[in-house]
CHARMM-style PDB file with segment names, atoms N, HN, CA, C and O in Angstrom:
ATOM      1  N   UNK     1     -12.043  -5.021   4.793  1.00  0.00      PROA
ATOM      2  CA  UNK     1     -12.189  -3.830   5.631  1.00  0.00      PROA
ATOM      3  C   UNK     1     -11.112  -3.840   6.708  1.00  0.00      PROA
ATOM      4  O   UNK     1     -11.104  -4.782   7.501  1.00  0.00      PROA
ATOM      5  N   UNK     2     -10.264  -2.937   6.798  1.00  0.00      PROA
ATOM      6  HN  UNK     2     -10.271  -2.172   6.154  1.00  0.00      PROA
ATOM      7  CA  UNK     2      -9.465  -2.641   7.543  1.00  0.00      PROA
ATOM      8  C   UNK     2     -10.024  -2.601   9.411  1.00  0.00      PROA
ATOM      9  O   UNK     2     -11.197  -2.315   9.652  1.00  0.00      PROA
ATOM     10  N   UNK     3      -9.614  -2.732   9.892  1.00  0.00      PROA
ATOM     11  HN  UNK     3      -8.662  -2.964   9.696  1.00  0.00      PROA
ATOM     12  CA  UNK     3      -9.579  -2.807  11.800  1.00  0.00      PROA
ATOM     13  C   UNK     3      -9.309  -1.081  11.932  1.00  0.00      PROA
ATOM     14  O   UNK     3      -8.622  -0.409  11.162  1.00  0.00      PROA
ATOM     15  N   UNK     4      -9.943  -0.671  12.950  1.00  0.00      PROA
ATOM     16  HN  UNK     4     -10.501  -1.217  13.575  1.00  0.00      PROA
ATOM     17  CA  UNK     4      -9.809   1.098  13.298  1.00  0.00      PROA
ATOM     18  C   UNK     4      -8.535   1.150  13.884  1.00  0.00      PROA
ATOM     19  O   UNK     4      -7.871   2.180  13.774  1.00  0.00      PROA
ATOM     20  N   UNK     5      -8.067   0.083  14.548  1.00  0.00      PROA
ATOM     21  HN  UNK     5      -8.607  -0.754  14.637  1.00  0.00      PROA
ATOM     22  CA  UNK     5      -6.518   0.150  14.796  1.00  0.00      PROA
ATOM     23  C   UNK     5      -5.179   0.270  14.074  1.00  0.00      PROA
ATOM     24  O   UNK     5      -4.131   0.885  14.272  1.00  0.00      PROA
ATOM     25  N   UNK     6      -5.704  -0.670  13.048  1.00  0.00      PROA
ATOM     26  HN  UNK     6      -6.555  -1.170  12.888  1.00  0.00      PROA
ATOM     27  CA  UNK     6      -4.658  -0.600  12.053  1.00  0.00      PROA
ATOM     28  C   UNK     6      -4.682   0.827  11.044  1.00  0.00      PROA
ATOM     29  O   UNK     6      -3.709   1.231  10.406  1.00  0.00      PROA
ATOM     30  N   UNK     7      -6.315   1.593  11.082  1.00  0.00      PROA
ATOM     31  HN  UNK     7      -7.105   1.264  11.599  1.00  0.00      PROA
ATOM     32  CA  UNK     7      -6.146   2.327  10.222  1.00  0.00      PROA
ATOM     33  C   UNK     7      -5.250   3.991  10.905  1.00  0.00      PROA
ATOM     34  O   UNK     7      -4.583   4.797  10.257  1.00  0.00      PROA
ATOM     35  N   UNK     8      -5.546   4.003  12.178  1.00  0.00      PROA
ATOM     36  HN  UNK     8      -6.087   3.348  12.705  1.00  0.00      PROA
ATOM     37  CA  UNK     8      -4.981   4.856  12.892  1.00  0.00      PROA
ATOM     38  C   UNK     8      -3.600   5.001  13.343  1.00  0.00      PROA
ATOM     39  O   UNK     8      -3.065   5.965  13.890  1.00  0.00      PROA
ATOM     40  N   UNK     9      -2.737   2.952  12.749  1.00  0.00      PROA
ATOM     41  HN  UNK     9      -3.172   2.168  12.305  1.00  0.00      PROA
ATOM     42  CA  UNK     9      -1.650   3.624  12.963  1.00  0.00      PROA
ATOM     43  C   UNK     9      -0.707   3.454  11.554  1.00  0.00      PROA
ATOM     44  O   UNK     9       0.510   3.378  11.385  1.00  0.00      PROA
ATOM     45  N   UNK    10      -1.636   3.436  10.817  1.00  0.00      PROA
ATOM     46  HN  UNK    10      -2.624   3.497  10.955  1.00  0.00      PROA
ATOM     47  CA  UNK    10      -1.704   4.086   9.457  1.00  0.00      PROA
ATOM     48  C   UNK    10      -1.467   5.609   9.585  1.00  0.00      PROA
ATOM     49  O   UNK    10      -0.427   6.201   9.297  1.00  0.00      PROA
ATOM     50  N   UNK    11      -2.634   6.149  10.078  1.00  0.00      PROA
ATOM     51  HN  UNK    11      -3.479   5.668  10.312  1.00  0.00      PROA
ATOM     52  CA  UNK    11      -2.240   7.530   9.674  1.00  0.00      PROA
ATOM     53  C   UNK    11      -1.072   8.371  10.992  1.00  0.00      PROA
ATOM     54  O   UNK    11      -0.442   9.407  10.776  1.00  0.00      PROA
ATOM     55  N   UNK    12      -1.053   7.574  12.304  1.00  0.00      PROA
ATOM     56  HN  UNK    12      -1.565   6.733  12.479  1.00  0.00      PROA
ATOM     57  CA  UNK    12       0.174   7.769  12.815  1.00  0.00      PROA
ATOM     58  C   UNK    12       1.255   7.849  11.866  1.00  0.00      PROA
ATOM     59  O   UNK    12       1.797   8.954  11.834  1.00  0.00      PROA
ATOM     60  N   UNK    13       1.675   7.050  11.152  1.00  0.00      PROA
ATOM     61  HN  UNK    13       1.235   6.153  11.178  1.00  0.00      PROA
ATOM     62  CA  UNK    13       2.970   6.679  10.408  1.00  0.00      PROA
ATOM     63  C   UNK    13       2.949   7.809   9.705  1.00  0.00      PROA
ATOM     64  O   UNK    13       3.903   8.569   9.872  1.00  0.00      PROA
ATOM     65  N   UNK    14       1.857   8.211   8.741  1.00  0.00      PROA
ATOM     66  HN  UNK    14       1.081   7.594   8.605  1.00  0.00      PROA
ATOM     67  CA  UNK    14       2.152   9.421   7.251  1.00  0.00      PROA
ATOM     68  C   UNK    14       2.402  10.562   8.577  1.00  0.00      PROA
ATOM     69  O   UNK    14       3.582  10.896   8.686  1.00  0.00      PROA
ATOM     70  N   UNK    15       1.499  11.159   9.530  1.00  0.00      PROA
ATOM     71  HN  UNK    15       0.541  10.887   9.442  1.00  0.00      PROA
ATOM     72  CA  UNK    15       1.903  12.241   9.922  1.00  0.00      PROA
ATOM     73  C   UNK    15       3.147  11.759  11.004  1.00  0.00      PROA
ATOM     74  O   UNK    15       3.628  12.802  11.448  1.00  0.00      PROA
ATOM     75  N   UNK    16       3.467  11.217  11.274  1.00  0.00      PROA
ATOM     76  HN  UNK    16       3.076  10.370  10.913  1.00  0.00      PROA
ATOM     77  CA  UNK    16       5.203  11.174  11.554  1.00  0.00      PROA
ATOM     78  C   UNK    16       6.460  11.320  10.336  1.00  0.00      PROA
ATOM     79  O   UNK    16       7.539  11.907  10.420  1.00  0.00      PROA
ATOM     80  N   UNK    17       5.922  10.620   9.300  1.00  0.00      PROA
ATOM     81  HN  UNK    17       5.046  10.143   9.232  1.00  0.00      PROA
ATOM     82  CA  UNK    17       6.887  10.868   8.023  1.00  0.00      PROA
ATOM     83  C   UNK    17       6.636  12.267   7.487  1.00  0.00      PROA
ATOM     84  O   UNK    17       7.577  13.005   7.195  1.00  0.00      PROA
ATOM     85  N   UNK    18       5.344  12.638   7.356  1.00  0.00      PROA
ATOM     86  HN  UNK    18       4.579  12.039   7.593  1.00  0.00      PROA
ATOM     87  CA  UNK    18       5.298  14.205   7.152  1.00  0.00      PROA
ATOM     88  C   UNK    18       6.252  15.144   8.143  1.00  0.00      PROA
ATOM     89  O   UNK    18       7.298  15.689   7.791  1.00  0.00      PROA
ATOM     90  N   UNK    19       5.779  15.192   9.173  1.00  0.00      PROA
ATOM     91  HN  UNK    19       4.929  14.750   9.459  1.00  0.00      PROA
ATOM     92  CA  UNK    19       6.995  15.649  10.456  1.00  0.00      PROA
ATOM     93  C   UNK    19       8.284  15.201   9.777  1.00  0.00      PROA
ATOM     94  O   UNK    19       9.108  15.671   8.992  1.00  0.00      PROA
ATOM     95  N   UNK    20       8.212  14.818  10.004  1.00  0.00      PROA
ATOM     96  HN  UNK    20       7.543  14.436  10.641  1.00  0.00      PROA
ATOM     97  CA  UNK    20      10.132  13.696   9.661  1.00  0.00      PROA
ATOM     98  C   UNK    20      10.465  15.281   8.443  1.00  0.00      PROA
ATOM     99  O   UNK    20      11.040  16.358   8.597  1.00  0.00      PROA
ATOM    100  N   UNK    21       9.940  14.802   7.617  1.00  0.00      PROA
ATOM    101  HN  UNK    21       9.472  13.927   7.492  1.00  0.00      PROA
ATOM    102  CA  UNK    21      10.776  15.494   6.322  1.00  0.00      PROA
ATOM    103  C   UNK    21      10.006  17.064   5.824  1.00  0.00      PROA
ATOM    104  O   UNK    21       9.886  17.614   4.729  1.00  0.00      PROA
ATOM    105  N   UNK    22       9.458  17.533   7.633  1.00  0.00      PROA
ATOM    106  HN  UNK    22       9.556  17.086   8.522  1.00  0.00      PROA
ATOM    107  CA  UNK    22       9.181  18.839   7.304  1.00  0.00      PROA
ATOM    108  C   UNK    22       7.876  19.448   6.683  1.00  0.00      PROA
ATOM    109  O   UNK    22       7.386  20.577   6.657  1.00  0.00      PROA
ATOM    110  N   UNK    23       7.628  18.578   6.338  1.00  0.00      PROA
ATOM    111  HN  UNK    23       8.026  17.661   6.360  1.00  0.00      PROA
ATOM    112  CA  UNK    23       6.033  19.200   5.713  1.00  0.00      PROA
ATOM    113  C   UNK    23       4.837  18.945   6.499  1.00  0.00      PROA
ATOM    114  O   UNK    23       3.862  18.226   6.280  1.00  0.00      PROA
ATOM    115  N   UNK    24       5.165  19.754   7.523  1.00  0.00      PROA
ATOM    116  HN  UNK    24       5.957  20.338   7.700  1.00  0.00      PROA
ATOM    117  CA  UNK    24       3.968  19.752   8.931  1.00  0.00      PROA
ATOM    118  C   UNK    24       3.230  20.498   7.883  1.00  0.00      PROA
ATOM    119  O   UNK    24       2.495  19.684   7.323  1.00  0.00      PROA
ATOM    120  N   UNK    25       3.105  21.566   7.413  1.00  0.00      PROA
ATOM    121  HN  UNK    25       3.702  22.228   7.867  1.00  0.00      PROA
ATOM    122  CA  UNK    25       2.077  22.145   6.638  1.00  0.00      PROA
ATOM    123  C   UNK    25       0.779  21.212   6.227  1.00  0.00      PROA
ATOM    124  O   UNK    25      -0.358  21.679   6.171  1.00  0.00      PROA
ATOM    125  N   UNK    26       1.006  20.232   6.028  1.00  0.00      PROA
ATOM    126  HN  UNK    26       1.931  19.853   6.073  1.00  0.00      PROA
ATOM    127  CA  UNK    26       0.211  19.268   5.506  1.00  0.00      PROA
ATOM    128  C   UNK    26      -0.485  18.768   6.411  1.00  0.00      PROA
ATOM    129  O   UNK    26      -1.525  18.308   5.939  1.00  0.00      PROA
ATOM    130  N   UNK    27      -0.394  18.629   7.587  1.00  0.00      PROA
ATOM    131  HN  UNK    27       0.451  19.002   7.971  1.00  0.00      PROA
ATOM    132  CA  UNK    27      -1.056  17.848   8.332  1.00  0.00      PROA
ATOM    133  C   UNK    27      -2.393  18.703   8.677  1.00  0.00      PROA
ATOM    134  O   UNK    27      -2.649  18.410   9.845  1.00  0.00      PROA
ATOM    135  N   UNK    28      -3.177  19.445   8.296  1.00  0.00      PROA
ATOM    136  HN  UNK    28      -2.969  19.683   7.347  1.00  0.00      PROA
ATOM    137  CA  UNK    28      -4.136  20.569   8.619  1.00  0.00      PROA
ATOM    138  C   UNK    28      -4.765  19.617   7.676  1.00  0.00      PROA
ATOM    139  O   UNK    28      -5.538  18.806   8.184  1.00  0.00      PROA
ATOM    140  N   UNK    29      -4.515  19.549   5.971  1.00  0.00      PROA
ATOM    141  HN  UNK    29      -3.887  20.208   5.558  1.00  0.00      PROA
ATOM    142  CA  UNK    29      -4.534  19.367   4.932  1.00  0.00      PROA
ATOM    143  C   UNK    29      -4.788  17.560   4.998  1.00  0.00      PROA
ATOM    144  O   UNK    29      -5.549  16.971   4.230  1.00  0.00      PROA
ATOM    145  N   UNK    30      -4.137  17.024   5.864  1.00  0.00      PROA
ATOM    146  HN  UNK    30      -3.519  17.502   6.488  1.00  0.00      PROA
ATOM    147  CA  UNK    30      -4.298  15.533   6.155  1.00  0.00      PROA
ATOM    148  C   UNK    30      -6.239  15.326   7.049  1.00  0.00      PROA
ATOM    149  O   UNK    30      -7.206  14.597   6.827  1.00  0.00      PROA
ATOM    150  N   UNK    31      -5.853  16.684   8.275  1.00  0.00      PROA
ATOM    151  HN  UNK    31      -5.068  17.276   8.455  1.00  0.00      PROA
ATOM    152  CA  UNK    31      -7.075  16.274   9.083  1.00  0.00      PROA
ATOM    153  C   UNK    31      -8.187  16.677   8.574  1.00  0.00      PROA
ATOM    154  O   UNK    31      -9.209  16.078   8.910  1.00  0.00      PROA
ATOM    155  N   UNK    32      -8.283  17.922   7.526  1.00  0.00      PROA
ATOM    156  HN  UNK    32      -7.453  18.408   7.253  1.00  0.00      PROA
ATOM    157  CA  UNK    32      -9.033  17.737   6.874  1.00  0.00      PROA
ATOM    158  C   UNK    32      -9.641  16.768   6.201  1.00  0.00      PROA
ATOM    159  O   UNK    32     -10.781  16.430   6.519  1.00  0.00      PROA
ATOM    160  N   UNK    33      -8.973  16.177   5.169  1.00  0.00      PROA
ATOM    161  HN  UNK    33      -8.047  16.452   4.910  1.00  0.00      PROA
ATOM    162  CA  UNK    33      -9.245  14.928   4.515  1.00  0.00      PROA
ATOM    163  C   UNK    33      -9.953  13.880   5.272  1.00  0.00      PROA
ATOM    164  O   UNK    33     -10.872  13.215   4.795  1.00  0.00      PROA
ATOM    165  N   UNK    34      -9.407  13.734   6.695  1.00  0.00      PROA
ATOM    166  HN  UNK    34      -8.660  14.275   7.083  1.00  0.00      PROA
ATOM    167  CA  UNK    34     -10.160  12.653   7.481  1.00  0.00      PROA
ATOM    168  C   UNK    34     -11.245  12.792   8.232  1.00  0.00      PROA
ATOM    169  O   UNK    34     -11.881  11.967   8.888  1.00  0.00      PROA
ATOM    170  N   UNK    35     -11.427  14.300   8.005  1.00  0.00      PROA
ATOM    171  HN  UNK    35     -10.910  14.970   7.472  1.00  0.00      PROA
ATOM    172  CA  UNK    35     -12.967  14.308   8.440  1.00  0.00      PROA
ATOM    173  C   UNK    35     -13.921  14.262   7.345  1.00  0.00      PROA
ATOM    174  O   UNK    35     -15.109  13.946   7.406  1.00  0.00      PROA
ATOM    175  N   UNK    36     -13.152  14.667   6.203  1.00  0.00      PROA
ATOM    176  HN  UNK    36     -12.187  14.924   6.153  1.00  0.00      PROA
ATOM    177  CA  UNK    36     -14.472  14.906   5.037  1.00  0.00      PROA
ATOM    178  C   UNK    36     -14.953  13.375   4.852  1.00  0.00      PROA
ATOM    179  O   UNK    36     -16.112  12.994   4.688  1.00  0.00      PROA
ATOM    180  N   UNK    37     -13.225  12.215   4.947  1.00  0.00      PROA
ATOM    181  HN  UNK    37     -12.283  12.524   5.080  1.00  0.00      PROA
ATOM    182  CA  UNK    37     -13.464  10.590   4.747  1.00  0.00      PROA
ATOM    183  C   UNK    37     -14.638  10.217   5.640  1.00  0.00      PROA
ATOM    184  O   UNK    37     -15.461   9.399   5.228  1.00  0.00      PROA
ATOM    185  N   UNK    38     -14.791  10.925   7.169  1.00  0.00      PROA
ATOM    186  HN  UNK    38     -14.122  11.589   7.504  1.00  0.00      PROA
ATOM    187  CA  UNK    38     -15.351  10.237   8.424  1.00  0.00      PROA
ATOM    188  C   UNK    38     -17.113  11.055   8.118  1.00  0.00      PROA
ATOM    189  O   UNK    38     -18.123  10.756   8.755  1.00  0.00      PROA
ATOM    190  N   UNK    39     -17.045  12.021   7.073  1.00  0.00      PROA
ATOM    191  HN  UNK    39     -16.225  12.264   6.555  1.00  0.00      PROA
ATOM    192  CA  UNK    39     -18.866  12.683   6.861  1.00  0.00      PROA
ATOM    193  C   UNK    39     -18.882  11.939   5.637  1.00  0.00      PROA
ATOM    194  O   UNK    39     -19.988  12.141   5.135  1.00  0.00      PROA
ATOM    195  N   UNK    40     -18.325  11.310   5.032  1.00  0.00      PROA
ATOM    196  HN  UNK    40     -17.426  11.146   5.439  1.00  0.00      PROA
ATOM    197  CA  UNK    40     -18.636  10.070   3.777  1.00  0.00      PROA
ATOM    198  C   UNK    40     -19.282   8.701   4.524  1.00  0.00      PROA
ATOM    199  O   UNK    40     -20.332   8.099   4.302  1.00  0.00      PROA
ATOM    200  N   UNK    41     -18.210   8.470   5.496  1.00  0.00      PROA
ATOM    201  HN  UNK    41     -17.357   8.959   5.676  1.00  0.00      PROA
ATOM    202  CA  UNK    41     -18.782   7.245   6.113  1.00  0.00      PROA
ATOM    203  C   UNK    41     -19.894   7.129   7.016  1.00  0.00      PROA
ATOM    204  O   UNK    41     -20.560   6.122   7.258  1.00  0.00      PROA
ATOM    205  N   UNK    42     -20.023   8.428   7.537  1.00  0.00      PROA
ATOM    206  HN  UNK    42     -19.482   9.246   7.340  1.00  0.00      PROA
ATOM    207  CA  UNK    42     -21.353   8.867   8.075  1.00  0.00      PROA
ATOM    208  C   UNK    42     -22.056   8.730   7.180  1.00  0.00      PROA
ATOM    209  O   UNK    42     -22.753   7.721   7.283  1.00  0.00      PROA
ATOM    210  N   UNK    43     -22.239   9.421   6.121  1.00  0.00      PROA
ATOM    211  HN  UNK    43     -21.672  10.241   6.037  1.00  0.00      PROA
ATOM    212  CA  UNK    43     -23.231   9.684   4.968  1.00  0.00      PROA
ATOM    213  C   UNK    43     -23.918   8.842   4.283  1.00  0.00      PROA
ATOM    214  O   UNK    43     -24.977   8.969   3.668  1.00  0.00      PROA
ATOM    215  N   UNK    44     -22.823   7.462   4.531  1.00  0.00      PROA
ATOM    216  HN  UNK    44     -21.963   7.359   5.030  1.00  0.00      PROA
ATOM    217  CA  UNK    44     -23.610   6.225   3.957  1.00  0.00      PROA
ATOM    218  C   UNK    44     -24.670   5.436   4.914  1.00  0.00      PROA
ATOM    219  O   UNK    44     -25.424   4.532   4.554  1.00  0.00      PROA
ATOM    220  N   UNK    45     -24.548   5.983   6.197  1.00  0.00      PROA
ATOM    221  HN  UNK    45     -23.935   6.717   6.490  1.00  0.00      PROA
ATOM    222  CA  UNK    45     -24.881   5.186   7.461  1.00  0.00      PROA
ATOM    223  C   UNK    45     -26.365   6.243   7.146  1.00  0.00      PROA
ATOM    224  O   UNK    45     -27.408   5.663   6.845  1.00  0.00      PROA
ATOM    225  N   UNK    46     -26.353   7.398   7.219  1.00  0.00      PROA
ATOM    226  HN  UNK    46     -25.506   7.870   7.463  1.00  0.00      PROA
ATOM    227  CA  UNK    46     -27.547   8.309   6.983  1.00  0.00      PROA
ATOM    228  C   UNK    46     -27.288   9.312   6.748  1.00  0.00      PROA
ATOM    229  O   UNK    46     -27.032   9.872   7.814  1.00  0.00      PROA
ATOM    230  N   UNK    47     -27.144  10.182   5.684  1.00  0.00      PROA
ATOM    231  HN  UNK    47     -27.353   9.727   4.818  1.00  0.00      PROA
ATOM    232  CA  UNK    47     -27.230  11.845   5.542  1.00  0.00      PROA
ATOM    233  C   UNK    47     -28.445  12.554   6.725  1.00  0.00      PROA
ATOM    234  O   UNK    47     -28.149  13.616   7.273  1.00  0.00      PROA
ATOM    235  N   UNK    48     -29.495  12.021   6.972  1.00  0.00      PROA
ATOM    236  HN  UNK    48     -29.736  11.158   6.527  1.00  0.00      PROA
ATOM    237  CA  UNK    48     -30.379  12.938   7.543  1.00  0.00      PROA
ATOM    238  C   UNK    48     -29.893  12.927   9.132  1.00  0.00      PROA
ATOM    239  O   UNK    48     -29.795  13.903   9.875  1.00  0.00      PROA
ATOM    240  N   UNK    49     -29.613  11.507   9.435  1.00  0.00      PROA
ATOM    241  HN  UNK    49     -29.692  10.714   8.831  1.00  0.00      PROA
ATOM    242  CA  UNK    49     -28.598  11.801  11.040  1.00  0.00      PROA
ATOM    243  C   UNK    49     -27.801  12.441  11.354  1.00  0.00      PROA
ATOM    244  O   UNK    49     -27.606  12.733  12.533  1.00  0.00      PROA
ATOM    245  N   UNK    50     -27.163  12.813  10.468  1.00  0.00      PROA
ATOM    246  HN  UNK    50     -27.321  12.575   9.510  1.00  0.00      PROA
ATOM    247  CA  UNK    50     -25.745  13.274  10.130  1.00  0.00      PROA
ATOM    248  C   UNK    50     -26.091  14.393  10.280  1.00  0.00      PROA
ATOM    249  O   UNK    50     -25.782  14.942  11.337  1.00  0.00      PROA
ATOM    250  N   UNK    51     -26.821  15.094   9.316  1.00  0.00      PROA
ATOM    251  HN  UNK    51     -27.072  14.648   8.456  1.00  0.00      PROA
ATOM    252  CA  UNK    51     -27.249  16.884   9.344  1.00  0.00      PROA
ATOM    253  C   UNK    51     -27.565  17.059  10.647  1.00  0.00      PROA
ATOM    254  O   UNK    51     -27.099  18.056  11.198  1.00  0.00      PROA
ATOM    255  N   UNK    52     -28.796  15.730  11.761  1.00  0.00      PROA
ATOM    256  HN  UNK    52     -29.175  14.920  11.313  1.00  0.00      PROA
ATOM    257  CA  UNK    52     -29.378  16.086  12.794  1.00  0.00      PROA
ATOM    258  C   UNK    52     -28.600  16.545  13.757  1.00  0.00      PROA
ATOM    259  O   UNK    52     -28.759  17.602  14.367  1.00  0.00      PROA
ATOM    260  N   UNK    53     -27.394  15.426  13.966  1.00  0.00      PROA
ATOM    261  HN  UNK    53     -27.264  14.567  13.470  1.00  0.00      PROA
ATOM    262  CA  UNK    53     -26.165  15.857  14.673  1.00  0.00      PROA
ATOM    263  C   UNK    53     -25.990  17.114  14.854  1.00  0.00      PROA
ATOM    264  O   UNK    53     -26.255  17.766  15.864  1.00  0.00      PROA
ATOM    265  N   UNK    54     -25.194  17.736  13.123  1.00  0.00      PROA
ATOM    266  HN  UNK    54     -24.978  17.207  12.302  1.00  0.00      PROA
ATOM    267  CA  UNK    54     -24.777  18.780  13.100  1.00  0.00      PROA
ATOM    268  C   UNK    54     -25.333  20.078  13.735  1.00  0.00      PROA
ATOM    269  O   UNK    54     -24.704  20.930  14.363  1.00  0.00      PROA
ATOM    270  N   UNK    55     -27.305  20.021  13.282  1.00  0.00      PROA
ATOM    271  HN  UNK    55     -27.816  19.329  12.772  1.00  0.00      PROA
ATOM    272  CA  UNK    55     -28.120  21.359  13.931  1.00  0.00      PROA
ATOM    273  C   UNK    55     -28.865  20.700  14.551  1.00  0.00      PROA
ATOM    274  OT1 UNK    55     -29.727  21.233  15.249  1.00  0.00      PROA
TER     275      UNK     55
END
């Protein structure tokens, strides 16, 4: 299991190389992805907390 540090400057790096070579478009498309990753990792912790949160 990765450290939350290392994974964040993980994704520092892709959205700087995205920038770099122009395809900011993607990064909407990136933060998406990391929230749907971050309601997976919720989801395993509890779906019913998770919904409670939400409403």
């Amino acid at each position: 299991m990765r450290s939350i540090g290392e994974t964040f400057k993980t994704i520092g790096e892709l959205v700087a190389f995205l920038t770099r070579r122009g395809q900011w478009w993607l990064l909407p498309v990136l933060a998406v992805a990391l929230i749907a990753a971050a309601g997976l990792a919720v989801g395993q912790l509890g779906v019913f907390s998770f919904i409670y949160v939400i409403f």
